[in-house]
C-alpha positions as CSV (number, residue, x, y, z in Angstrom):
1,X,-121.8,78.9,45.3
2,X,-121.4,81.2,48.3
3,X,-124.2,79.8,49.8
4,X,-123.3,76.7,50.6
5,X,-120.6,75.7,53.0
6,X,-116.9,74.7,53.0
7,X,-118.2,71.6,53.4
8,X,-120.7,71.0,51.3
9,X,-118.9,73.0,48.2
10,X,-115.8,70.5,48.6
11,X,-118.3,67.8,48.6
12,X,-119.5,68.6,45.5
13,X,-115.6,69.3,44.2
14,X,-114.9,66.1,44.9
15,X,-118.2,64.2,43.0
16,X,-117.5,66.5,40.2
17,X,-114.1,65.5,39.9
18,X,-115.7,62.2,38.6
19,X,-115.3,61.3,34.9
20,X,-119.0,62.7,33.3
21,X,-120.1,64.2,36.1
22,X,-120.1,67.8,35.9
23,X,-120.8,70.9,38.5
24,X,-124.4,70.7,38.6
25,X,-124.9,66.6,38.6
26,X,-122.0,67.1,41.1
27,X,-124.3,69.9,43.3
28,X,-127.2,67.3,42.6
29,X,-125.6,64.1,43.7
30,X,-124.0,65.8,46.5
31,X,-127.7,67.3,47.7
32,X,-128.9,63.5,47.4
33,X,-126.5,62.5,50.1
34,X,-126.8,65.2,52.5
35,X,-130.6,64.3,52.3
36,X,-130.1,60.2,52.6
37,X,-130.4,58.9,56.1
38,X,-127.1,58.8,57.9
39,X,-127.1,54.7,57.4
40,X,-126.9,55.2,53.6
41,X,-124.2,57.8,53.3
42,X,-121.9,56.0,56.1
43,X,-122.1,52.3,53.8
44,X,-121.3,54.7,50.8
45,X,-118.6,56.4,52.5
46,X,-117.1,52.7,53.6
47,X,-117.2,51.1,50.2
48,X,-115.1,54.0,49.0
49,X,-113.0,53.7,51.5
50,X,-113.3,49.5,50.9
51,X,-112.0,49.9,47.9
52,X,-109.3,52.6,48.2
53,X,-107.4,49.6,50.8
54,X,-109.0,46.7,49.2
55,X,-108.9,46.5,45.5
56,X,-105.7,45.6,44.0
57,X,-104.3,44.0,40.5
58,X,-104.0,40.0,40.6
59,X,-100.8,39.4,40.2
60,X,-101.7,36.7,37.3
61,X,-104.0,38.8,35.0
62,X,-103.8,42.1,36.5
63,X,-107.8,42.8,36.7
64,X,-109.1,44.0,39.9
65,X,-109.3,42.2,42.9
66,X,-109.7,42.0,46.7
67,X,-107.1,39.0,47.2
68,X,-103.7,38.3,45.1
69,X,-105.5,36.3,42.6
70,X,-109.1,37.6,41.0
71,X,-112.2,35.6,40.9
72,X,-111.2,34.4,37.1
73,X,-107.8,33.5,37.5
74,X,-108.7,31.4,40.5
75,X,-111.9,29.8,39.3
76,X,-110.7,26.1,39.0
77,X,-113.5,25.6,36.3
78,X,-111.5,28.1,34.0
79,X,-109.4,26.4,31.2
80,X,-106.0,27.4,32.3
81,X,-104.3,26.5,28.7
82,X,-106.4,29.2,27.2
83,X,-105.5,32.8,27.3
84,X,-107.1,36.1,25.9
85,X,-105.4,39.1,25.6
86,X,-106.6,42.3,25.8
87,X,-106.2,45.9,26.4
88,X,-107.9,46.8,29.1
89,X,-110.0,46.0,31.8
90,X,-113.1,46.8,30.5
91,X,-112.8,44.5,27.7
92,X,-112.5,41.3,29.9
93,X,-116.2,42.7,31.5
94,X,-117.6,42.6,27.4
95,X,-115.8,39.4,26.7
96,X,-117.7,37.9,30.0
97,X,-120.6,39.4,29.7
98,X,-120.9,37.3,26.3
99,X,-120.2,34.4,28.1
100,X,-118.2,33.1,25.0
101,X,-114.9,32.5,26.8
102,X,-114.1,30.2,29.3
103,X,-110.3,30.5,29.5
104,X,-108.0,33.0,31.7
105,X,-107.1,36.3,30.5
106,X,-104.0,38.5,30.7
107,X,-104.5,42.4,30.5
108,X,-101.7,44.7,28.5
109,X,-102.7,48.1,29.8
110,X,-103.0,49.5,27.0
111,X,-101.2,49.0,23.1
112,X,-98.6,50.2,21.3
113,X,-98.5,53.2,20.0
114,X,-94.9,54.3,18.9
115,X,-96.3,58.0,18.1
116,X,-97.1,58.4,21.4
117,X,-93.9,56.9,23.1
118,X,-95.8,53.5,24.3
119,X,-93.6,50.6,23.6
120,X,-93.6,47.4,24.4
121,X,-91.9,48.3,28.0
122,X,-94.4,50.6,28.7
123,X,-97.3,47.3,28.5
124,X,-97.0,43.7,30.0
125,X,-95.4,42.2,27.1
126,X,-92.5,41.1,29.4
127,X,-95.1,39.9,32.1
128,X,-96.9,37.7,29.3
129,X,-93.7,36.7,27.8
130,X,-93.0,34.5,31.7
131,X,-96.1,34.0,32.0
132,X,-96.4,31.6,28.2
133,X,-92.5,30.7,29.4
134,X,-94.5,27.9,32.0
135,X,-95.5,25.8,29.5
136,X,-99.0,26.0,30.8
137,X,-100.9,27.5,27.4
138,X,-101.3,26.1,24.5
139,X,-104.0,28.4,22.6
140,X,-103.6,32.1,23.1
141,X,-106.7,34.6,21.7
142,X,-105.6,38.2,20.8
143,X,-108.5,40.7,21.4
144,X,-106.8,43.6,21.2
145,X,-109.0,46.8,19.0
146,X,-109.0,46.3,15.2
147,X,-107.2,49.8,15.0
148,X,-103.8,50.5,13.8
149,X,-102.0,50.0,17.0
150,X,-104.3,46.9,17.5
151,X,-103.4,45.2,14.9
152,X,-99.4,46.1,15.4
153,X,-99.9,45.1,19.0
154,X,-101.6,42.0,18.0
155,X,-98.8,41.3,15.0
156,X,-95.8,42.0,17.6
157,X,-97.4,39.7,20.5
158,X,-97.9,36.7,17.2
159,X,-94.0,37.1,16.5
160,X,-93.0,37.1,20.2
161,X,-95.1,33.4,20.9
162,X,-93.7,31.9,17.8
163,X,-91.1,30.5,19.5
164,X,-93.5,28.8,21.7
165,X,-95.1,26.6,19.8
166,X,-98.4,28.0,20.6
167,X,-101.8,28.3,18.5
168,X,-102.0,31.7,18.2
169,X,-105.7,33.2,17.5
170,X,-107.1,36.5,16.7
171,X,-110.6,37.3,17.4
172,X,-112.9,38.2,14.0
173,X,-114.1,41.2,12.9
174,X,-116.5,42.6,10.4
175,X,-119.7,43.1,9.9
176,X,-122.2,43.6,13.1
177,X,-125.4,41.1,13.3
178,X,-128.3,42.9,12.7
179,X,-126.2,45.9,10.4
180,X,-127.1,47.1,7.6
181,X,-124.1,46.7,5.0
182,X,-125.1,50.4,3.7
183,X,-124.2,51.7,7.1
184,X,-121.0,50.0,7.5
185,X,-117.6,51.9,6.7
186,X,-115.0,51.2,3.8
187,X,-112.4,49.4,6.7
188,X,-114.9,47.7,8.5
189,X,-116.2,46.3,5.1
190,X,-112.7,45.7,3.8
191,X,-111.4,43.4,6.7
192,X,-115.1,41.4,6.6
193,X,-114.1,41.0,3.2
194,X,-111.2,39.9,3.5
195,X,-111.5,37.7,6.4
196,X,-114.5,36.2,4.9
197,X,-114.8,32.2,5.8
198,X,-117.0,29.2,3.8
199,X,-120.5,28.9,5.1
């Protein structure tokens, strides 16, 4: 890519750098911006920048936001006595999207995984542990994944709230709507089997 200049070529190093994007979406995209008018490419070059100073963890969930507490956290229609917790980030966006939760959620950064050195210490099991110490919740739903480590994430977190006194929930799984049982694996069918409730 002689033919482009040092510019340009670390333009497109930098866009390709991108998860999924490779060299020549990279050359494209960057070939998109060079030929947007000067307005566009200055707004896109300030919301990067926007968010490399803005965007920061709220200090109660640990999702992203602009101020010390997120849009969720401080959202007085929330129910503050509920709590969900997940894995990551990107499942509080499904869970909302759905629009089938209306409590607060607190986000683990990932699950335990003893085979790869991630213990509790390396999650924010101490930072839920003060966080149920307030007395504030009385209902918390695990949503962590329905692998191996979800499940032992999910089983560890149960132990540690016992001593709370607090309903403790896990989130179903099974069977999709609209699948076809034919299609659906042995451990998929197993735990809708076995988690199966009275109609």
């Amino acid at each position: 890519m002689n033919y482009y200049p040092p510019s340009i070529l670390d333009l497109i190093k930098n866009i390709a750098r991108l998860p999924g994007i490779g060299k020549k979406t990279a050359e494209r995209l960057a070939m998109h911006i060079l030929q947007s008018p000067r307005r566009e490419t200055e707004l896109l070059a300030a919301s990067l920048l926007a968010v490399g100073n803005k965007v920061k963890k709220c200090s109660l969930c640990f999702a992203l936001s602009d101020n010390d507490i997120c849009n969720i956290c401080g959202n007085p229609d929330r129910n503050t006595e509920l709590l969900c917790i997940i894995e990551q980030l990107a499942d509080m966006v499904a869970i909302e999207k759905s629009g089938s939760f209306r409590g607060l959620y607190h986000i683990l950064g990932g699950i335990l995984s003893p085979m790869d050195g991630i213990g509790p210490n390396d999650i924010r099991i101490g930072e839920l542990v003060n966080r149920l110490a307030k007395g504030v919740i009385k209902e918390v739903v695990i949503a962590t994944s329905t692998s191996v480590e979800g499940d032992a994430t999910a089983s560890y977190i149960a132990q540690l709230i016992e001593k709370y006194k607090i309903k403790v929930t896990r989130i179903a799984s099974g069977v999709p709507i609209g699948g076809e049982l034919k299609y659906v694996d042995q451990v998929t069918m197993k735990r809708a089997m076995d988690t199966r409730h009275i109609m």
